[in-house]
C-alpha positions in Angstrom: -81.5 64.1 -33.8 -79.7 67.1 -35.5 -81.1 65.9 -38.6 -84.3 65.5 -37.7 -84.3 69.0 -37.1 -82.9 70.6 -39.7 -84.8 68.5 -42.4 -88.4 69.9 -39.9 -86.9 73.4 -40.3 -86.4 72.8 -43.8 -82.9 73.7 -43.6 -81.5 70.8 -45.2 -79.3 67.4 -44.9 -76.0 68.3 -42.6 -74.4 65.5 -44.9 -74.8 67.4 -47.5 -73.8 71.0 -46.5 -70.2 69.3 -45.0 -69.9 67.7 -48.2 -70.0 71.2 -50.3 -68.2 73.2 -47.6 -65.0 70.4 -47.9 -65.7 70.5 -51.9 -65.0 74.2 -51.6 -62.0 74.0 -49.3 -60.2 71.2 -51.3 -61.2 71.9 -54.5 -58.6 73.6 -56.8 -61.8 75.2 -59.1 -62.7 77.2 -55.9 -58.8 78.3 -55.3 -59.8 81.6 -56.1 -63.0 82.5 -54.3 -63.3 84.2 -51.4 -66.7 83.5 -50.6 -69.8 84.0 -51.8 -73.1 81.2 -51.5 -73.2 77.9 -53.7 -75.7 75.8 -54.7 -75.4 72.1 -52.8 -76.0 69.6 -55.7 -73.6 71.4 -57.9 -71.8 74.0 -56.7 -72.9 76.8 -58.9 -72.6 80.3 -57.6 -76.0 82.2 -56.2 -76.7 85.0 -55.4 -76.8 86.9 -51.9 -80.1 87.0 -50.7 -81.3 90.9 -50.1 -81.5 90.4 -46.4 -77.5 89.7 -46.4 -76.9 92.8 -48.7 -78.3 94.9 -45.7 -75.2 96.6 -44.1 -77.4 97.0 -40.9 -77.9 93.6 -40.7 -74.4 93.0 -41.8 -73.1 94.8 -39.2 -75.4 93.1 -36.7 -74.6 89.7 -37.3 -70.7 90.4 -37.0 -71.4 91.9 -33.5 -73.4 89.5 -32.1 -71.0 86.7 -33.5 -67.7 88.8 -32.0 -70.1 88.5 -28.6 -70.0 84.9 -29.1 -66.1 84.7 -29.0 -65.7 86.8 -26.8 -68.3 85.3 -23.9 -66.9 82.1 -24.4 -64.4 80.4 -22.9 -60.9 80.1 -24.6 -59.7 76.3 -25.4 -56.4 75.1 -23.8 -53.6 74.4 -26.2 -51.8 71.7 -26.4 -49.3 73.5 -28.3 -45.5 74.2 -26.9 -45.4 78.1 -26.8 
């Protein structure tokens, strides 16, 4: 179902966008980056689209995602404290 909807919003395959963000994670090529957007099929770096180099909207999208964490609940650890 997920899939079905992405690929109708044209946002691509989930199998695919796990497979480059585990790429990047375990890859020692990427050992140095610190972010930054990647093409799927072969990793090459891309450019920040201009909405992203808008510090307004910058700014705006790490407030509403803070409002996320902090309106949802907190997971129990099963951690020894």
């Amino acid at each position: 179902m997920v899939r079905m909807i992405l690929t109708r919003l044209d946002m691509g395959n989930p199998h695919l966008g796990a497979g480059i963000i585990v790429r990047l994670a375990t890859d020692p090529a990427f050992a140095d980056s610190t972010g930054g957007y990647f093409a799927v099929k072969d990793t090459k770096p891309l450019p920040c689209p201009e909405l992203g180099r808008d510090e307004t909207v910058q700014r705006a999208l790490w407030e509403a995602t803070a409002a996320l964490f902090r309106n949802s609940p907190q997971p129990h650890s099963t951690f020894a404290q």
